[in-house]
N, C-alpha and C positions, 0 to 999 in steps of 0.2 A: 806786533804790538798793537794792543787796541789805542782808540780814541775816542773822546767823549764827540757825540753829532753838536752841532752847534747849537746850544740852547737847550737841550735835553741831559746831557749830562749822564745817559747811558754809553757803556763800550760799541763800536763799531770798527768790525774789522775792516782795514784799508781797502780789502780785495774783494769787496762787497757788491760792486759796481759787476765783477767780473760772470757772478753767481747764470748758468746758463736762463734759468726761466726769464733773468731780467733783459737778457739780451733779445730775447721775444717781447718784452715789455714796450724796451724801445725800438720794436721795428728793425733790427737786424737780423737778417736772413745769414743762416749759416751753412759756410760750404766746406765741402771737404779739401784737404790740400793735403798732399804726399810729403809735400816741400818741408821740411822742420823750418826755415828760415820765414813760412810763411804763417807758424801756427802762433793762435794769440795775435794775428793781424786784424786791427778795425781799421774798418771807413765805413762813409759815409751808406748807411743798412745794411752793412757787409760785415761780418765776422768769418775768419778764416781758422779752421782746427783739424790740425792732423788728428787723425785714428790712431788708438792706442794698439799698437800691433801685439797680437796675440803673443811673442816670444817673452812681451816685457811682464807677463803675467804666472808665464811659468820658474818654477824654483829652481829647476836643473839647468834653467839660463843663466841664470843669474850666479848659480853654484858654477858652472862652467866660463864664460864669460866676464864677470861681472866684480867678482870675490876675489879679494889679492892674494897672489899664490905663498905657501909659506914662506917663501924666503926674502919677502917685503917685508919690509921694519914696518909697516901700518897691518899686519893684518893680526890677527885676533891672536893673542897671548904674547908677542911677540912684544920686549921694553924697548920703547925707543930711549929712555929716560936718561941711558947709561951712558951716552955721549958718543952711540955707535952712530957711522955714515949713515944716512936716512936713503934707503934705494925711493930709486920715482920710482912707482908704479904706474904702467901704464892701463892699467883696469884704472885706476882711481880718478881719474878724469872721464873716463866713460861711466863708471857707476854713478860718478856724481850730478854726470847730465841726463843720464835714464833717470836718477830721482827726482831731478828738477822737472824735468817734462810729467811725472806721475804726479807729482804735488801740485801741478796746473789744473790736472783733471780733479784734485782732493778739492780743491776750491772751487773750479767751476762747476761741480755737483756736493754740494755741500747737500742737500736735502735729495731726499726720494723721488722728487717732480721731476730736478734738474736731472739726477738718473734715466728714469725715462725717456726726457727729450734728449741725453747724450746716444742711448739705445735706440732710438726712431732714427736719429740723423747717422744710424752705424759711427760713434764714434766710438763705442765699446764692442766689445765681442757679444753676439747674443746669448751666448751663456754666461754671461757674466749677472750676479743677483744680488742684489740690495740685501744685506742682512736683515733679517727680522729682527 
């Protein structure tokens, strides 16, 4: 949800701060980390960002791994509505933390610049290409 900046009274997204070009702005030097627990970590000139691993980009990953099998009450056509047992899926907590870590990268390259510098620091795959 946006918010007006203080005094201007246009929208500003919350996760503004996080956008990569500005963390060059303010003199944060960015490294790589394997670690998930360490990705999104600041101090002080330090930003830390795991690499978006190449598997999280292919389809047949995500069809294979990732997609609740049909005999989950969540997966696609399937009523949960009817007052059937709800199975856990165990995909549905992993899909939903591959989408959160990808919607990190949606944000901290929101523009084309921030693209590039996520490509210089290899945090994307180098075929990977900014839509025209």
């Amino acid at each position: 949800m946006s918010r007006p900046a203080a005094g201007s009274g246009s929208p500003v997204c919350p996760c503004r701060h996080e956008l990569l070009h500005l963390q060059l702005l303010l003199s944060r030097e960015i490294f790589v980390t394997e670690r998930m627990d360490m990705h999104l970590v600041w101090t002080t000139g330090r930003m830390s960002l795991k690499p978006i691993p190449r598997f999280l980009l292919e389809p047949a990953f995500w069809a294979k791994y990732l997609c609740c099998a049909q005999s989950c009450d969540r997966s696609p056509g399937n009523d949960t509505s009817r007052g059937s047992t709800t199975l856990t899926c165990q995909r549905l907590g992993l899909r939903q933390r591959a989408l959160g870590f990808l919607f990190s990268y949606a944000v901290l390259m929101s523009h084309e610049s921030d693209f590039r510098i996520a490509r210089e620091k290899h945090m994307v795959p180098q075929e990977a290409r900014w839509p025209a």
